[in-house]
C-alpha positions in Angstrom: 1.1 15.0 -25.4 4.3 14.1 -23.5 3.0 15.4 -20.0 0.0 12.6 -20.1 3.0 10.1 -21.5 5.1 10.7 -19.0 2.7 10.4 -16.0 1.4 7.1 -17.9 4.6 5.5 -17.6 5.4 6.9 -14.4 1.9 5.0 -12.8 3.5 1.6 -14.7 7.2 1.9 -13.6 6.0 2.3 -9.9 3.3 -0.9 -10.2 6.2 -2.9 -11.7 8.5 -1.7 -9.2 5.9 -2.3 -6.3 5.5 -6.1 -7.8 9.2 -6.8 -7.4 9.0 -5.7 -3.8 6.8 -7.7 -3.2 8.8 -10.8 -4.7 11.5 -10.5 -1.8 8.8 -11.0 1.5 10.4 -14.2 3.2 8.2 -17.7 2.4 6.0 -18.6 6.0 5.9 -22.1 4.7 8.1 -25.2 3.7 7.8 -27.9 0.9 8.2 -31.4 1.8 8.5 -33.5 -1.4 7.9 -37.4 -1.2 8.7 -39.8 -4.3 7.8 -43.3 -4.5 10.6 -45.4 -6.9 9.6 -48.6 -8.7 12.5 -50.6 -7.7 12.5 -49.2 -4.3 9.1 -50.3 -3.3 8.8 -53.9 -4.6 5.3 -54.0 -4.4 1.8 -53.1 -6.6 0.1 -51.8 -3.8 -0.6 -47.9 -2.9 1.4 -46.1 0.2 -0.9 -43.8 1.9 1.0 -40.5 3.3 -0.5 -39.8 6.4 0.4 -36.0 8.3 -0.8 -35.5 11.5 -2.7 -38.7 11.5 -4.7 -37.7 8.4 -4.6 -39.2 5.0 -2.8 -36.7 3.2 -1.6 -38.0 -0.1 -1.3 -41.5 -2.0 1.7 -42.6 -4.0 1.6 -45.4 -6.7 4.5 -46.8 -8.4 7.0 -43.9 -9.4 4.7 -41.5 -8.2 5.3 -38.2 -5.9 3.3 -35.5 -3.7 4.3 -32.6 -2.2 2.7 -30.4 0.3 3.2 -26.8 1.3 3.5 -26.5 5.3 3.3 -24.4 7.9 6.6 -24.5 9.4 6.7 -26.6 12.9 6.9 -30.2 13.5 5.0 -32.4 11.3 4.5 -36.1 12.1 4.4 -38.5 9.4 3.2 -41.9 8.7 4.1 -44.2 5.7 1.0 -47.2 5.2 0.1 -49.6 2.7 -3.4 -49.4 1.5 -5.8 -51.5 0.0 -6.4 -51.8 -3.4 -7.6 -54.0 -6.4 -4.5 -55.7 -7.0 -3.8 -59.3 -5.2 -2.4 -58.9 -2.0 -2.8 -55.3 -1.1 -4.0 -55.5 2.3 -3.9 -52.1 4.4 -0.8 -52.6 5.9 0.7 -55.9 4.0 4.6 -54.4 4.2 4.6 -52.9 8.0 3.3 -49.8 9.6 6.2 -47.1 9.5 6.2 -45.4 13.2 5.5 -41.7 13.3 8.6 -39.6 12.0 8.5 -36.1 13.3 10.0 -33.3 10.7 10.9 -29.9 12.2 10.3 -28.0 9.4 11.9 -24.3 9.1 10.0 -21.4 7.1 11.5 -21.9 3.2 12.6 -25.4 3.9 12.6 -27.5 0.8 12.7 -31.5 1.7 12.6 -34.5 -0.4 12.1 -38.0 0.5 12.1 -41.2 -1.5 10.4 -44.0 -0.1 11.8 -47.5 0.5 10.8 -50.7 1.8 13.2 -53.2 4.4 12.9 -56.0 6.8 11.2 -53.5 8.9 8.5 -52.1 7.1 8.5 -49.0 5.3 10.8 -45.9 5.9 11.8 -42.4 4.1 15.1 -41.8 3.0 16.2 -38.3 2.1 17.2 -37.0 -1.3 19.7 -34.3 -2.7 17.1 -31.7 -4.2 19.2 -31.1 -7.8 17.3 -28.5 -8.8 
């Protein structure tokens, strides 16, 4: 009876311990975080998020996205779209430029949108995690 006991927690002790080893391989990605604020963005209208030229993501009023990323640069677009409220036209506040993010494998990067003279830009945050 202790022989088959034995081997039976021998088989779990080295799945557990194969698990944990498993827990330490290195991330191949990074996490780019972007919030929208109410106060920030003083307007009813949704932001598009566009990577790469695509529509990746779309933030309403104290809203956020993140993405998991291959790490690289990433170019990144901020845009108005439109919606159902009065006066969201695509691109009523300003076309942000491309930003281009060099991401590292295991980065972790948060953004908070906010809206100027200029149009729309990404400001970045202390993670506080």
């Amino acid at each position: 009876m202790r022989r088959p006991l034995l081997c039976l927690f021998a088989v779990f002790a080295s799945l557990i311990a194969s698990n944990f080893a498993c827990a330490d391989d290195v991330q191949d990605f990074a996490v780019l975080v972007i919030s929208r604020e109410r106060l920030e963005v003083p307007t009813p209208c949704e932001i598009g998020v566009y990577l790469q030229d695509q529509l990746s993501g779309r933030l309403f009023q104290e809203d956020s996205v993140s993405f998991n990323l291959p790490p690289g640069k990433v170019s990144l677009r901020l845009k108005t779209l439109p919606g159902r409220a009065y006066g969201c036209e695509a691109g009523v506040i300003g076309e942000q430029p491309n930003i281009v993010l060099d991401l590292k494998a295991g980065d972790i990067r948060k953004y908070r949108i906010g809206a100027g003279p200029n149009g729309l830009f990404l400001k970045q945050e202390n993670l506080n995690y």
